[in-house]
PDB file of N, H, CA, C and O in Angstrom:
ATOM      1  N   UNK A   1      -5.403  33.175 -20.634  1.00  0.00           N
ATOM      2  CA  UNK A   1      -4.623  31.977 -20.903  1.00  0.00           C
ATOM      3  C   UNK A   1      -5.486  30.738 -20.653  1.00  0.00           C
ATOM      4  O   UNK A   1      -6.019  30.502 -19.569  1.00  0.00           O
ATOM      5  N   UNK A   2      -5.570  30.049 -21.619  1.00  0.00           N
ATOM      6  H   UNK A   2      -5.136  30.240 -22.499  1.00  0.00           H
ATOM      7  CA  UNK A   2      -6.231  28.279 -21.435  1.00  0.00           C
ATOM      8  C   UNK A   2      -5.637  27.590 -21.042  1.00  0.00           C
ATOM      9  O   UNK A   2      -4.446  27.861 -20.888  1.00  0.00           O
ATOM     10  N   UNK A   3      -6.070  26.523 -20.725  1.00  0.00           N
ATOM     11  H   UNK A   3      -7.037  26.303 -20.849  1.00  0.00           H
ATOM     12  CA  UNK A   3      -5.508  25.351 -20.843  1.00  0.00           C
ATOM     13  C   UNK A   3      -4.264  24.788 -22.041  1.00  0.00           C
ATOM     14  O   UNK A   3      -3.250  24.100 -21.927  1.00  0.00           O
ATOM     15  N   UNK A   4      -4.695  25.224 -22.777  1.00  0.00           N
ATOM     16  H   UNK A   4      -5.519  25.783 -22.870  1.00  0.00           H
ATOM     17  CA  UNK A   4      -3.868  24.851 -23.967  1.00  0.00           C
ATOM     18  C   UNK A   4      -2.682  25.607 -23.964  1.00  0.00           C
ATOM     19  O   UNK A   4      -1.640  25.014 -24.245  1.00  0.00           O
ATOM     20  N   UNK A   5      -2.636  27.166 -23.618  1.00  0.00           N
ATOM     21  H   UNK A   5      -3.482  27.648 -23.389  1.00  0.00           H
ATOM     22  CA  UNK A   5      -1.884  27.811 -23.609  1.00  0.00           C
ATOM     23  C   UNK A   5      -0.204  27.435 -23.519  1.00  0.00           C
ATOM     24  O   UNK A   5       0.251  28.077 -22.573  1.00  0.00           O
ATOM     25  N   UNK A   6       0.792  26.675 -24.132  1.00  0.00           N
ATOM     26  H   UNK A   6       0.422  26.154 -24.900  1.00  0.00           H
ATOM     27  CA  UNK A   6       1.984  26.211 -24.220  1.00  0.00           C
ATOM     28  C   UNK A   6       2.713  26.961 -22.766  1.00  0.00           C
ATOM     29  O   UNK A   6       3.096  26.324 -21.784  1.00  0.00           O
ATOM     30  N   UNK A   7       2.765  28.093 -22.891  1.00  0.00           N
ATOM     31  H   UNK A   7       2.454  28.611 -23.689  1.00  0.00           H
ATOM     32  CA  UNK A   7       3.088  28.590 -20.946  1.00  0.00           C
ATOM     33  C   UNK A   7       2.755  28.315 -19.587  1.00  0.00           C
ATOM     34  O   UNK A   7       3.430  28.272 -18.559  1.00  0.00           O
ATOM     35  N   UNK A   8       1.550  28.142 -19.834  1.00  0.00           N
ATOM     36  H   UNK A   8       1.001  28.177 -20.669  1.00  0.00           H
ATOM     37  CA  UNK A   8       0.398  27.275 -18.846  1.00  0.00           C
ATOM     38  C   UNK A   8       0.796  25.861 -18.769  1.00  0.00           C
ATOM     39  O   UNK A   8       0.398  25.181 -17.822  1.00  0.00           O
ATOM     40  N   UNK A   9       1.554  25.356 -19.690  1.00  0.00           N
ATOM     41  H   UNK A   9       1.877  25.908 -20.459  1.00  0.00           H
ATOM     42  CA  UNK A   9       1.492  23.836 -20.002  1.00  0.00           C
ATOM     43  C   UNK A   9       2.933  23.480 -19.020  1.00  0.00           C
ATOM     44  O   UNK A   9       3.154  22.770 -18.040  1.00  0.00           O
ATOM     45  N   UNK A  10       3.874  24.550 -20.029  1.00  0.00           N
ATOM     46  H   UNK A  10       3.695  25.127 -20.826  1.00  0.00           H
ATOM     47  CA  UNK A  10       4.680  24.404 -19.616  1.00  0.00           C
ATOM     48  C   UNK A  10       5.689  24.848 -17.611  1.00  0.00           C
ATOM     49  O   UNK A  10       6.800  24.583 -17.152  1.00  0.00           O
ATOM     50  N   UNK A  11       4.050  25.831 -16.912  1.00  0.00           N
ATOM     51  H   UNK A  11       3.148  26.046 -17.285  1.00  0.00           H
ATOM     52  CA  UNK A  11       4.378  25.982 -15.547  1.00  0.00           C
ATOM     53  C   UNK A  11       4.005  24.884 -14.890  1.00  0.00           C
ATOM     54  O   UNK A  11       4.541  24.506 -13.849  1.00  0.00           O
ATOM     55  N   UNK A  12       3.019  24.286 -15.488  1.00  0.00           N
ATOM     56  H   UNK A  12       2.583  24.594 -16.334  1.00  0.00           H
ATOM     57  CA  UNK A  12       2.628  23.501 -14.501  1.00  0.00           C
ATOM     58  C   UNK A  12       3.450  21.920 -14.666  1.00  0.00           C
ATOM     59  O   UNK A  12       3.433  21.177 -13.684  1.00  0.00           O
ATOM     60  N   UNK A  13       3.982  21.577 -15.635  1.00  0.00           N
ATOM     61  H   UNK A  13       3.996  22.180 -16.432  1.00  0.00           H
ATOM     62  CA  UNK A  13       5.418  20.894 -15.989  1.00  0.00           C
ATOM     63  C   UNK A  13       6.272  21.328 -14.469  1.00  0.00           C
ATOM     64  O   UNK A  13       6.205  20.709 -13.407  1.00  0.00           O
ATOM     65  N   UNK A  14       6.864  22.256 -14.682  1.00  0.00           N
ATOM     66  H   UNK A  14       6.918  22.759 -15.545  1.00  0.00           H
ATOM     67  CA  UNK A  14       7.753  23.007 -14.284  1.00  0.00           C
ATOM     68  C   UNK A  14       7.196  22.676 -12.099  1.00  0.00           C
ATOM     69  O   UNK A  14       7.862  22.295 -11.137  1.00  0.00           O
ATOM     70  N   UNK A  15       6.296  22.930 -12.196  1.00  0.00           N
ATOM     71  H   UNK A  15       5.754  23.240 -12.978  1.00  0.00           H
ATOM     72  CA  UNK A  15       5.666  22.597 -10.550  1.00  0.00           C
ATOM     73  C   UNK A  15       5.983  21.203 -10.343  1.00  0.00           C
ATOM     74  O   UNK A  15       6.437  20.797  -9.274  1.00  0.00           O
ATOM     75  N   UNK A  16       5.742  20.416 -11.394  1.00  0.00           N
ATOM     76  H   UNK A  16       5.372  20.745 -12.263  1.00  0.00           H
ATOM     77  CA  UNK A  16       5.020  18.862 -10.895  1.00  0.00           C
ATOM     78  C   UNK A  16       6.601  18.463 -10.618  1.00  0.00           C
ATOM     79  O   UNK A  16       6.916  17.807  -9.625  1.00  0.00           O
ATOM     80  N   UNK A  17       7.579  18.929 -11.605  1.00  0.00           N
ATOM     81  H   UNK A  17       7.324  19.462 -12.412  1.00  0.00           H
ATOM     82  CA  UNK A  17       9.018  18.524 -11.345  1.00  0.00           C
ATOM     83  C   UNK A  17       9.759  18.715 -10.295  1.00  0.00           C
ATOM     84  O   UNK A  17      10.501  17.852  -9.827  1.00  0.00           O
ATOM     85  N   UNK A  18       9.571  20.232  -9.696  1.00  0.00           N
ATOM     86  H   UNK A  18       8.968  20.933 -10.077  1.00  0.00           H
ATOM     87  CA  UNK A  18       9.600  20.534  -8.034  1.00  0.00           C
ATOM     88  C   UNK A  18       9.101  19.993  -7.368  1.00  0.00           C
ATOM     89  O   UNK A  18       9.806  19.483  -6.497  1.00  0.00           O
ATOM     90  N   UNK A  19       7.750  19.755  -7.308  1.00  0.00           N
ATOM     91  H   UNK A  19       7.178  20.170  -8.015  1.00  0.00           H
ATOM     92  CA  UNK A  19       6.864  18.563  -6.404  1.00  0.00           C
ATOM     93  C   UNK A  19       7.661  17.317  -5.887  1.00  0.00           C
ATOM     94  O   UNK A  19       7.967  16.899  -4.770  1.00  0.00           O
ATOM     95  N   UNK A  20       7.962  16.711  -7.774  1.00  0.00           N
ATOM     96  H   UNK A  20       7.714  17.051  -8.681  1.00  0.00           H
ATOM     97  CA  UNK A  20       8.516  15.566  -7.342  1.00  0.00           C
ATOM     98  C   UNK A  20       9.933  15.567  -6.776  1.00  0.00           C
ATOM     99  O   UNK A  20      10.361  14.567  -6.201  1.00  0.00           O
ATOM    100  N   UNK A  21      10.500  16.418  -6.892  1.00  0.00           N
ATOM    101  H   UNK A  21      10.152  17.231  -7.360  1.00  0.00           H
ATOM    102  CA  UNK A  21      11.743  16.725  -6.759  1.00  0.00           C
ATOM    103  C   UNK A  21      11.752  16.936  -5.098  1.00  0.00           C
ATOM    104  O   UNK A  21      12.526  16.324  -4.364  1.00  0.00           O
ATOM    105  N   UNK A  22      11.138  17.536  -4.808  1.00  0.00           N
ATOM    106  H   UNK A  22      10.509  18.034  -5.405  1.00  0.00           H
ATOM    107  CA  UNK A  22      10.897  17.428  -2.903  1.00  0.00           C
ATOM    108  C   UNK A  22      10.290  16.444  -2.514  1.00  0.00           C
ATOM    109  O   UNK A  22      10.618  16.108  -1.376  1.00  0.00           O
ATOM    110  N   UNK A  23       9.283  15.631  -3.140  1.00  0.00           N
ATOM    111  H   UNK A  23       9.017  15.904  -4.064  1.00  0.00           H
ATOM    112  CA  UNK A  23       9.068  14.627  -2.392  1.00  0.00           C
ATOM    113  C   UNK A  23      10.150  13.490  -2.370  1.00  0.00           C
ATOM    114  O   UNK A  23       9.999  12.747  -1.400  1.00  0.00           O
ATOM    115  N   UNK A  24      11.190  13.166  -3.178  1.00  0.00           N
ATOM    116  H   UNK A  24      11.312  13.770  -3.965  1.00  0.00           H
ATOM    117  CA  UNK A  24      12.046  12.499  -3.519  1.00  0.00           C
ATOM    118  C   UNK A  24      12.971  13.005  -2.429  1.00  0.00           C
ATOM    119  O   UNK A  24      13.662  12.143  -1.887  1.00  0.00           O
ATOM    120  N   UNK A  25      13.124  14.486  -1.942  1.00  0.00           N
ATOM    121  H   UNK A  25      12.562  15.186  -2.383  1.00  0.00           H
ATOM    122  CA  UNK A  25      14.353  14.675  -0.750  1.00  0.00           C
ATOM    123  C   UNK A  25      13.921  14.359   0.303  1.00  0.00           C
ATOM    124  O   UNK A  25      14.402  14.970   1.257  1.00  0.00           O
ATOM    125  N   UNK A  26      12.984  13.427   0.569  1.00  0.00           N
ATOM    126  H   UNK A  26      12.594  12.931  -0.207  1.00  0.00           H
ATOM    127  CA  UNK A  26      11.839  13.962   1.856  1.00  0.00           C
ATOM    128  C   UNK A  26      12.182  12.959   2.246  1.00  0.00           C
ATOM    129  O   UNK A  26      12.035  12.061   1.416  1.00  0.00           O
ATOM    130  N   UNK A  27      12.938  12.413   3.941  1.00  0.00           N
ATOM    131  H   UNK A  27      13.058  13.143   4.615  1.00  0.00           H
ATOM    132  CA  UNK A  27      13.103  11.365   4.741  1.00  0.00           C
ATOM    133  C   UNK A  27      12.199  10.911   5.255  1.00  0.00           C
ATOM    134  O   UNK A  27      11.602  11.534   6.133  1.00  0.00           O
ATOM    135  N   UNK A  28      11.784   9.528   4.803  1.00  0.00           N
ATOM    136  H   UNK A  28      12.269   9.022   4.090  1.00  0.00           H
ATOM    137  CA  UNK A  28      10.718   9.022   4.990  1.00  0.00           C
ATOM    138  C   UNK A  28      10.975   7.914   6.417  1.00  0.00           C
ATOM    139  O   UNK A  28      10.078   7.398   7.082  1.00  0.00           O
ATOM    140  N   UNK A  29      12.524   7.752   6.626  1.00  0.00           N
ATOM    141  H   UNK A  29      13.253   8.172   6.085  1.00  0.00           H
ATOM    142  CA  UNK A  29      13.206   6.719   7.643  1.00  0.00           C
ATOM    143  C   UNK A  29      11.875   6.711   9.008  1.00  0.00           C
ATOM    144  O   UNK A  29      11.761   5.561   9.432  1.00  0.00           O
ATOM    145  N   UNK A  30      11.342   7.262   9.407  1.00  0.00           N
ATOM    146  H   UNK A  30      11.435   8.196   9.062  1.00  0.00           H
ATOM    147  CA  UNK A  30      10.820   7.954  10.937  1.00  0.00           C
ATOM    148  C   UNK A  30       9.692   7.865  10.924  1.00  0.00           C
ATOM    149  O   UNK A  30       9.047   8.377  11.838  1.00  0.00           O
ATOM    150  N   UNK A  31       9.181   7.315  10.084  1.00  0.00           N
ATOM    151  H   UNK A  31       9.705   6.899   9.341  1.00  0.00           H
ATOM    152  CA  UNK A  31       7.459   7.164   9.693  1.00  0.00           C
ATOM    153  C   UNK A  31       6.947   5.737  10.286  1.00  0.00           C
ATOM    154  O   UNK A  31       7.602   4.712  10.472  1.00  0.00           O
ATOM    155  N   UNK A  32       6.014   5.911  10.447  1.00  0.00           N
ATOM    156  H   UNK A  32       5.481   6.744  10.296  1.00  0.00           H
ATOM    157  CA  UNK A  32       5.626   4.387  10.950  1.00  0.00           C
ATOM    158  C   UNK A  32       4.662   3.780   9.484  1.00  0.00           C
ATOM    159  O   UNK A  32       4.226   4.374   8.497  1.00  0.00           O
ATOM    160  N   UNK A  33       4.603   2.326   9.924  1.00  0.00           N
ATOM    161  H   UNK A  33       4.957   1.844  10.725  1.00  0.00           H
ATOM    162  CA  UNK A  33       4.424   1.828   8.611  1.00  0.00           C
ATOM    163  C   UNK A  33       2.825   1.985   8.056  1.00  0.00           C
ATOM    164  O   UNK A  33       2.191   1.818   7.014  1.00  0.00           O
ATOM    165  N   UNK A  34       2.646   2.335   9.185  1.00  0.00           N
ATOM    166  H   UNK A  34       3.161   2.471  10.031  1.00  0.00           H
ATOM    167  CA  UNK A  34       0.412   2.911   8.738  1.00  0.00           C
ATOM    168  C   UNK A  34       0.902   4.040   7.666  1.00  0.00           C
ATOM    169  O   UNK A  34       0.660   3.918   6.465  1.00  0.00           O
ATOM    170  N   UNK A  35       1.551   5.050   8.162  1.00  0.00           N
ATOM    171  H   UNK A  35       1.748   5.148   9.137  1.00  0.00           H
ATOM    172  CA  UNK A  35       1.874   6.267   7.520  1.00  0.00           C
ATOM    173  C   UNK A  35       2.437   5.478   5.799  1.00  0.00           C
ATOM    174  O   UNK A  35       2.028   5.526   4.639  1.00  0.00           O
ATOM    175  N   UNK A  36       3.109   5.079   6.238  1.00  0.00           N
ATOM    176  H   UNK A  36       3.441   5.040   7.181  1.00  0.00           H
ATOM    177  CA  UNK A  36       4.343   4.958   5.216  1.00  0.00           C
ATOM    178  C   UNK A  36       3.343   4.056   4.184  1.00  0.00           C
ATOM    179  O   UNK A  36       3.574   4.544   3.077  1.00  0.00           O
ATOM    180  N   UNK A  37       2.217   2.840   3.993  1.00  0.00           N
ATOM    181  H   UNK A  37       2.029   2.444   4.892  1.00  0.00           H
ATOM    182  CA  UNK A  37       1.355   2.229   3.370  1.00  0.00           C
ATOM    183  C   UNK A  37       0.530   3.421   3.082  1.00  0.00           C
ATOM    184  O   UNK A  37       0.517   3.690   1.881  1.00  0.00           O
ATOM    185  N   UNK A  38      -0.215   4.271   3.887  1.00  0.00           N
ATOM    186  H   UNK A  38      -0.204   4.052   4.863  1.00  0.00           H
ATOM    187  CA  UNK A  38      -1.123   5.181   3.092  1.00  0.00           C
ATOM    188  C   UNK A  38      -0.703   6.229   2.705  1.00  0.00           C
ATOM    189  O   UNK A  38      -1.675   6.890   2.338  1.00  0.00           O
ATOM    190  N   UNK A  39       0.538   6.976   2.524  1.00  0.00           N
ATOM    191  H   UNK A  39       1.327   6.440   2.823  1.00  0.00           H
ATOM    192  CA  UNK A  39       1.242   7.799   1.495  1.00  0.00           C
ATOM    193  C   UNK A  39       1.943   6.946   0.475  1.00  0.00           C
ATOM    194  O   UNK A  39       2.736   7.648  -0.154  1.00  0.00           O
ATOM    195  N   UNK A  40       1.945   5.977   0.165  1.00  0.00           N
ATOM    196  H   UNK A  40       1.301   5.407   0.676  1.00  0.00           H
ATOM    197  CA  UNK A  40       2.014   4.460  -0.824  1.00  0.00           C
ATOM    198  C   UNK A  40       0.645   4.702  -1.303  1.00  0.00           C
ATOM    199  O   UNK A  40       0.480   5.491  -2.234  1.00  0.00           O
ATOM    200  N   UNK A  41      -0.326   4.118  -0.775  1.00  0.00           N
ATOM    201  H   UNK A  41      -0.192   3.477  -0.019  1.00  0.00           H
ATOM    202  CA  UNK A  41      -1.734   4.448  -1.714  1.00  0.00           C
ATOM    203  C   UNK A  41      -1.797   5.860  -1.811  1.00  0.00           C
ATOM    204  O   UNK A  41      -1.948   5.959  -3.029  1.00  0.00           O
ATOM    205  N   UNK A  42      -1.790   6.725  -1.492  1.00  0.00           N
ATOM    206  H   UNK A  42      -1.668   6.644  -0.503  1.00  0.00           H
ATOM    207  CA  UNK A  42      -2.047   8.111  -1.878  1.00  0.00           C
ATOM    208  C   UNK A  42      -1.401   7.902  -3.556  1.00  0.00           C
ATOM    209  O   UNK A  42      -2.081   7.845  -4.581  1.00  0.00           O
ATOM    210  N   UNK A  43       0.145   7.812  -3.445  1.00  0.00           N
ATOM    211  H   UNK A  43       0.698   7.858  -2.613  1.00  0.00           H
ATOM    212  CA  UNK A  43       1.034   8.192  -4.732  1.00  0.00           C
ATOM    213  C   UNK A  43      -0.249   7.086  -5.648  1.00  0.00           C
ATOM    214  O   UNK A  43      -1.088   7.662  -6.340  1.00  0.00           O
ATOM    215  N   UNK A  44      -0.261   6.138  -5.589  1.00  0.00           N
ATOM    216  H   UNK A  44       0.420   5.669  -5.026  1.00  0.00           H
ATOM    217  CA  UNK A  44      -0.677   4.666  -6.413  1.00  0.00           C
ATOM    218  C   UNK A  44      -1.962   5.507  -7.023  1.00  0.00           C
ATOM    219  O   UNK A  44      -2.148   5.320  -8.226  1.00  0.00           O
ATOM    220  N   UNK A  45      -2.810   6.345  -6.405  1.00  0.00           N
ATOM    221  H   UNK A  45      -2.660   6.496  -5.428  1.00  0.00           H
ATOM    222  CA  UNK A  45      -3.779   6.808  -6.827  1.00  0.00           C
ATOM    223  C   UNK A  45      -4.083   8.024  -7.513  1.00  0.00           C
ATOM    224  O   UNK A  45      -5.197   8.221  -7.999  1.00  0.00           O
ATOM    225  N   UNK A  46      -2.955   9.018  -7.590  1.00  0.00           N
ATOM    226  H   UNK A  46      -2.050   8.858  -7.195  1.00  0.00           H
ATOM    227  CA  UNK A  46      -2.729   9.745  -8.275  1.00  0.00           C
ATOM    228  C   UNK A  46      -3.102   9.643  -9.556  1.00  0.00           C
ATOM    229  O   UNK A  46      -2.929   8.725 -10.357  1.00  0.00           O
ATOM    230  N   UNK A  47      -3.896  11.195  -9.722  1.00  0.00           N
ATOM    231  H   UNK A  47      -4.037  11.941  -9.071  1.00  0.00           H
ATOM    232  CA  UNK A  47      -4.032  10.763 -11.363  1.00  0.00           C
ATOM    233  C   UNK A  47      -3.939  11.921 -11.987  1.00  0.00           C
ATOM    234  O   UNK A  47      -4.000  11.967 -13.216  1.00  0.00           O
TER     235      UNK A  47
END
């Protein structure tokens, strides 16, 4: 299976949506704000 492979395409779809989907449930309230600015640049830098 390649890259190209439409199944391949479509698991890793399928991950990134879970990913985001837990990071979105994830209580961020308890974090201090160092934390909370450099998981801010982390996302910003994503590519």
């Amino acid at each position: 299976m390649g890259l190209t492979d439409p199944a391949v395409i479509e698991e890793a779809y399928a991950a990134y949506v879970a990913a985001a989907a837990r990071l979105a449930a994830l209580d961020y309230s308890g974090l201090p704000i160092k934390t909370l600015l450099a998981l801010q640049s982390r996302r910003e830098t994503l590519k």
